[in-house]
ZAMARVO-359494 format. One line per field, with one value per residue (C-alpha): y, z, x; residue number from 0. Coordinates in nm, 4 decimals, always signed. Example, Ala and Ser with C-alpha at 12.3 -4.5 7.8 and 13.67 -1.06 7.14 Angstrom:
2
c2: [-0.4500/-0.1060]
c3: [+0.7800/+0.7140]
c1: [+1.2300/+1.3670]
seq: [0/1]
***
This chain:
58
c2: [+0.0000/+0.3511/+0.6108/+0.9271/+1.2691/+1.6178/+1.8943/+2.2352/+2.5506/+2.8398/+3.1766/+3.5555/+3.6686/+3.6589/+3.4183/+3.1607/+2.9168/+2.8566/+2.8334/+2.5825/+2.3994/+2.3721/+2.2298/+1.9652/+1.8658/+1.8143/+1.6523/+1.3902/+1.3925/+1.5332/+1.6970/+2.1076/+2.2893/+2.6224/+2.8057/+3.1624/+3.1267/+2.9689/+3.3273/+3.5247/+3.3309/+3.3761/+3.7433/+3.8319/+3.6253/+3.8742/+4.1859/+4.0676/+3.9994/+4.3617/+4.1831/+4.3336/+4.1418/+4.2049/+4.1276/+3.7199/+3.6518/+3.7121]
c3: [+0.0000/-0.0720/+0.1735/+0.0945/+0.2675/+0.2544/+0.4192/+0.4426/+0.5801/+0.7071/+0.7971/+0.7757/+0.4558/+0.4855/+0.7467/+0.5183/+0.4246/+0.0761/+0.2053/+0.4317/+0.1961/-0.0541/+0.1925/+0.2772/-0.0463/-0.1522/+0.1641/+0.1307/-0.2468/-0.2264/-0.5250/-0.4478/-0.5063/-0.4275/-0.4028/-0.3444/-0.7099/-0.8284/-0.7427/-0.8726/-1.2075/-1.1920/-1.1236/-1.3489/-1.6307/-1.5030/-1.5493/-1.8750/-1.9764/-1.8577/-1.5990/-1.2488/-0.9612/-0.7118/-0.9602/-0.8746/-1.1178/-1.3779]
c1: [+0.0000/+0.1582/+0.1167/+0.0482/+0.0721/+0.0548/+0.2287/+0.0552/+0.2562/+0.1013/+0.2341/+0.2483/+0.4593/+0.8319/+0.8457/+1.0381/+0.7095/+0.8913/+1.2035/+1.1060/+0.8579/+1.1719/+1.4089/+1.1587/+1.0267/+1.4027/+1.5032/+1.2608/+1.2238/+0.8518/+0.6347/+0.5773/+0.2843/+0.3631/+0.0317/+0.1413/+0.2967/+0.0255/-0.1780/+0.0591/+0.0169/-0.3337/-0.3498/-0.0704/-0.2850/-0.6302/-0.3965/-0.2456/-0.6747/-0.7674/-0.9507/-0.9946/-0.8853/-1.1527/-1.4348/-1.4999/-1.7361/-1.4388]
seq: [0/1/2/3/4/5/6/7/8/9/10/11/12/13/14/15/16/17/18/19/20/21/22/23/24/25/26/27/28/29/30/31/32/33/34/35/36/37/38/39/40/41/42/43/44/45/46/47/48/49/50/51/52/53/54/55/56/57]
***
């Protein structure tokens, strides 16, 4: 049976979460979502579109 688990890191900003989050996911040879660049893709995507970034339904 594999096991799987996830690690979730929470934090104000500049407290090292993705510093941390690297060092383990490379320690033990983990995969790496990191979510705060995963909103900055998304927003800079909305800006690129014209679309404003307070307006959900968009």
């Amino acid at each position: 049976m594999t096991h799987v688990f996830t690690i979730a890191i929470d934090g104000p900003a500049g407290a090292g979460k993705g510093t941390l989050a690297r060092r383990l996911a490379d320690h033990y040879r983990l995969n790496l979502l990191d979510t705060g660049l995963t909103y900055r893709a998304v927003a800079h995507a909305l800006l690129r579109l014209g679309l404003p970034l307070d307006n959900v339904s968009a």
